[in-house]
C-alpha positions in Angstrom: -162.3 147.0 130.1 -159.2 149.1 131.1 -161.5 151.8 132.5 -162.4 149.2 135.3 -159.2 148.0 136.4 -157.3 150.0 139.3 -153.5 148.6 139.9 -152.3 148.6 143.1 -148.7 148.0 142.5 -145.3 147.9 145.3 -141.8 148.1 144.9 -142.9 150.6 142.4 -138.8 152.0 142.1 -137.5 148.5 140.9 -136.8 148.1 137.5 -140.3 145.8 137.1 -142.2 148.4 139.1 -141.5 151.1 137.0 -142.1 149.1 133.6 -146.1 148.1 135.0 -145.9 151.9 136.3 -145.4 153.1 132.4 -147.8 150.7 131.3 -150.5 151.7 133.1 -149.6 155.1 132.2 -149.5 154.7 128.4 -153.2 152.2 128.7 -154.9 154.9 130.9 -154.9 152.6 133.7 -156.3 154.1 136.8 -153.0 153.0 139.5 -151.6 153.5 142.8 -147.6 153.3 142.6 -145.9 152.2 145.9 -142.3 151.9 147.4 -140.5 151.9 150.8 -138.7 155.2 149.7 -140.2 158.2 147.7 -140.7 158.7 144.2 -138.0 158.1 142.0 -139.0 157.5 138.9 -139.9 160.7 137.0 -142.9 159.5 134.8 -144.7 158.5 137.8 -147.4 161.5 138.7 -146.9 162.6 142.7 -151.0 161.6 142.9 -150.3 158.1 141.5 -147.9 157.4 144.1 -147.8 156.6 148.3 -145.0 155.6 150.2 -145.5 151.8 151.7 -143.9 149.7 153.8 -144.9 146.0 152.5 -143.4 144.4 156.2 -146.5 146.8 158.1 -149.1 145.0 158.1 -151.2 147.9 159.5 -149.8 150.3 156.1 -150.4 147.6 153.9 -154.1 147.3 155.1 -154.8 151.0 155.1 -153.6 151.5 151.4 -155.0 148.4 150.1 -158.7 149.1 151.8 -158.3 152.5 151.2 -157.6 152.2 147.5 -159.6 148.9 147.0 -157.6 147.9 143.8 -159.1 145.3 141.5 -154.9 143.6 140.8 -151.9 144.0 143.1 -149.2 143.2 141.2 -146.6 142.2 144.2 -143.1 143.4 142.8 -141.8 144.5 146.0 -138.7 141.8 147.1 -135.4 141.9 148.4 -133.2 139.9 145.6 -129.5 140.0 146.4 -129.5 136.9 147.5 -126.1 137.0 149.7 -127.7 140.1 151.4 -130.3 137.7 152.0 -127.8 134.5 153.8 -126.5 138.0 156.3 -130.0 139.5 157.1 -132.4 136.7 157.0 -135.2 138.3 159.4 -134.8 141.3 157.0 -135.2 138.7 153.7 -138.0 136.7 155.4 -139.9 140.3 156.4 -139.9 141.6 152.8 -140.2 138.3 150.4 -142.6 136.4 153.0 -144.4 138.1 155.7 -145.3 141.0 153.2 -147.4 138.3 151.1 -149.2 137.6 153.6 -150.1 140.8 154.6 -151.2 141.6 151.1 -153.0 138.8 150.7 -155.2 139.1 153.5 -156.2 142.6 152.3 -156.5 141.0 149.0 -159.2 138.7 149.7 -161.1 141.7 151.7 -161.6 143.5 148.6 -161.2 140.7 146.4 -158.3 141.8 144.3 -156.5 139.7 141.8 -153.3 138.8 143.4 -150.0 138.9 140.8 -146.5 137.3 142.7 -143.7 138.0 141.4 -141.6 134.4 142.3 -138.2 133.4 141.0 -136.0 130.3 139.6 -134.1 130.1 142.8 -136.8 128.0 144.6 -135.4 125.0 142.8 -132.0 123.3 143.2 -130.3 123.0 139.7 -130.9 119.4 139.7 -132.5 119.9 136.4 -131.6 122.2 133.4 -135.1 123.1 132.5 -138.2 123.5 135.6 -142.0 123.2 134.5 -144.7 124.5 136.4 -145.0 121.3 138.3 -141.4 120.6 139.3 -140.5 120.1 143.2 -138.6 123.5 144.3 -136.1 122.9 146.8 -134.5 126.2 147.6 -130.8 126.3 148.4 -130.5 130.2 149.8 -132.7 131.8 152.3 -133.7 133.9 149.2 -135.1 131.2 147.7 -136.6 129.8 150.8 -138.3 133.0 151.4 -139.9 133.3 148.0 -140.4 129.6 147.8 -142.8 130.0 151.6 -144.6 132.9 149.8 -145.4 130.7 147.4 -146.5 127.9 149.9 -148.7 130.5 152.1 -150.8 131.7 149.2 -151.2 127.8 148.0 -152.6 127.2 151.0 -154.7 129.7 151.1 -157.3 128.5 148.8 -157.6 132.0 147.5 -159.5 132.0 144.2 -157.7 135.1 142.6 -153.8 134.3 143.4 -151.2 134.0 140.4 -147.9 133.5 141.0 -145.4 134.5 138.1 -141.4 132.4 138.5 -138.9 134.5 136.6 -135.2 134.4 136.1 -132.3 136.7 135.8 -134.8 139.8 135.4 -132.8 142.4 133.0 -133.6 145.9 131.6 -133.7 149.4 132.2 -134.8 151.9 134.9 -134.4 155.3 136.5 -132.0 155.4 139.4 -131.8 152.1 139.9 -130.2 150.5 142.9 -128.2 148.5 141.4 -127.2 147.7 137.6 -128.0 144.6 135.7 -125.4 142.3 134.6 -125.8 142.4 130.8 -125.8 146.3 131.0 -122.6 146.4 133.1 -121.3 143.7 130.4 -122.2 146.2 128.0 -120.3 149.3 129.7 -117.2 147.2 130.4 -116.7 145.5 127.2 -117.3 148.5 125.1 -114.9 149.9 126.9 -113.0 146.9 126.0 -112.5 145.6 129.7 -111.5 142.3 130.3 -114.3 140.6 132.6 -114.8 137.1 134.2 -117.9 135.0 134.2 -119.0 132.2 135.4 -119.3 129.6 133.3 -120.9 126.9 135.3 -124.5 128.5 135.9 -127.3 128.0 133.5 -130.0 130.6 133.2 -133.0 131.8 130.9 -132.8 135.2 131.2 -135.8 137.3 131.0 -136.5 141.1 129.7 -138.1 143.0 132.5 -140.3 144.4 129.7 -141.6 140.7 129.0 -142.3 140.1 132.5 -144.2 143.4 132.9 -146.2 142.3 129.4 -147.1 138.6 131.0 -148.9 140.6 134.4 -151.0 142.5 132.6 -151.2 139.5 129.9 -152.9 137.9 133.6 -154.6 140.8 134.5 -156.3 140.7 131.0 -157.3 137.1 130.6 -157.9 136.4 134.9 -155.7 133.4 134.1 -154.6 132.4 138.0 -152.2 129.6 138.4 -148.4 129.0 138.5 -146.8 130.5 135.5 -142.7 130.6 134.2 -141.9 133.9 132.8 -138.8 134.0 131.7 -136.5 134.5 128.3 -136.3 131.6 125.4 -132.7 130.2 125.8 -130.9 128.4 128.2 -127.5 128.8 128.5 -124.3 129.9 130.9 -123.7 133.0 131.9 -120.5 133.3 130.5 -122.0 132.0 127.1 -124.8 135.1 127.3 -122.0 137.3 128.1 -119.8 136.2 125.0 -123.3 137.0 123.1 -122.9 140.6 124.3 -119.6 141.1 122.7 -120.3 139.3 119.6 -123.1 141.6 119.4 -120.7 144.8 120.0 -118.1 143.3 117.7 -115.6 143.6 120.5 -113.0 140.5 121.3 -114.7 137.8 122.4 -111.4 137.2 124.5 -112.3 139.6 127.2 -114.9 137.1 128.3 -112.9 134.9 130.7 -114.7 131.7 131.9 -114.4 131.2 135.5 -116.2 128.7 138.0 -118.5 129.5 140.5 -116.6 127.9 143.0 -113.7 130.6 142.8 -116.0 133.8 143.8 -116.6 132.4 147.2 -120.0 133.7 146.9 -122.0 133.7 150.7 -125.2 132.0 149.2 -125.4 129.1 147.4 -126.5 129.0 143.9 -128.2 126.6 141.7 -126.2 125.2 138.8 -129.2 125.1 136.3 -132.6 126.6 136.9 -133.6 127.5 133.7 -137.4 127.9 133.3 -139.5 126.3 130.5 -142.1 128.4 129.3 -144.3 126.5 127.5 -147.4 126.7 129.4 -147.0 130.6 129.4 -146.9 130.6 125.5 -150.0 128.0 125.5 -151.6 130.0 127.7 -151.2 133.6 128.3 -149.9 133.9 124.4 -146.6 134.5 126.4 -144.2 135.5 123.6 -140.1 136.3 125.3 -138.0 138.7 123.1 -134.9 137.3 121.7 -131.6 137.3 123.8 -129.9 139.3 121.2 -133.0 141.6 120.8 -133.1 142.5 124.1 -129.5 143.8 124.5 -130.8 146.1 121.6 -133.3 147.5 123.9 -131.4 148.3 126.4 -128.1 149.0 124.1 -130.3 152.0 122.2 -131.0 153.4 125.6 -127.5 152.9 128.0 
């Protein structure tokens, strides 16, 4: 079946987009690897790769037609979400516009459409969101992903699965930007004092687990809504104690702090932890442990 598929993946430089771009690799999956910059993850062959940029519409359509993929696996986004509150036209470009874009070229070629969505569509009203909850995004991030959403819904578009995932976590090459648990695990080895906040709730989720479930979809043609996301809900500052229990450093350098003293620009949800039972029902969704996945990315920092 393998020998069928052709990938057509974005944001290909992200920690997610490098994970489906090893997969592929190691399955002898035929794949085109994209990103708005060149190549900078070394495992990635030159011919496998093109640069795109998701917000033109006329690149998008060449590559897509050109390559005719049978799965795009949308992991292109722009995810800080107080950049996103100062450069909303910028946010709305990348998280919304692209989608549409790449679904329109999707349904030419009839490719299998994989979105890559995120907690912060609902307003921490709850603890724990299912499938079916009401989103009500507080940020423009969440706005923009949460109209992305609403755009392929209303497309009717037979071959559309969108994937929600939380506090993504893991390893890359030349990343951006660093994770929180693998900063937590630089300072507090270090044996740095560091403050988290201990009034969010989150389910945070493996960035290998979420590039498992895609190709879990892109195996089985399950379409749908689907939460991807880790097993346990919990504070921040609760996952972050976790950490230095599991480097048998002082759990006193963890210092609680509220949200409301980091004057962040956008506004957060308290809880949006995501329950991920229809995943595991479904798409034989199984998350790797909290304390599993620090060992992951522990063995590799």
């Amino acid at each position: 079946m393998s020998k069928a598929l052709k990938i057509l993946i974005t944001g290909s430089n992200g920690q997610l987009g490098q994970k489906l771009v090893s997969h592929c690799i190691a399955h002898e999956i035929s794949f085109l690897a994209t990103a708005n910059s060149e190549n900078i993850f070394s495992l990635c062959p030159d011919e496998n790769f093109t640069v795109l940029d998701v917000t033109n519409a006329q690149q998008v359509k060449e590559i897509v037609l050109s390559f005719s993929p049978t799965h795009i696996i949308n992991s292109a986004a722009m995810t800080n979400v107080d950049a996103c509150e100062e450069e909303v036209s910028k946010c709305y470009a990348i998280n919304t516009d692209s989608v549409q874009y790449l679904l329109e070229n999707a349904i030419q070629v009839k490719a299998h459409l994989i979105q890559i969505s995120t907690d912060f569509i609902f307003d921490g009203e709850k603890r724990l969101y299912s499938e079916e909850d009401s989103a009500n995004p507080l940020g423009e991030y969440g706005k923009s992903k949460w109209e992305a959403e609403k755009l392929l819904r209303a497309s009717k578009y037979p071959l559309i699965t969108i994937l929600r995932t939380s506090v993504l976590f893991g390893l890359g090459e030349n990343l951006n930007k660093s994770n929180i648990f693998s900063w937590a695990l630089e300072q507090l080895r270090a044996e740095k004092s560091i403050n988290i906040v201990d009034d969010q709730y989150r389910t945070p989720t493996l960035v290998d687990d979420l590039a498992n479930a895609c190709f879990l979809v892109v195996n089985s043609g399950k379409t749908g809504v689907f939460n991807i996301a880790g097993e346990e809900l919990a504070s921040m500052y609760y996952f972050i104690r976790q950490v230095a229990q599991y480097l048998r450093v002082d759990e006193g350098l963890v210092q609680a702090i509220s949200t409301k003293t980091l004057n962040q620009r956008a506004p957060r949800p308290q809880s949006s932890g995501l329950d991920i039972m229809k995943a595991k029902m479904e798409l034989n969704y199984q998350p790797t442990s909290f304390i599993e996945s620090l060992r992951k990315i522990d063995t590799h920092i």
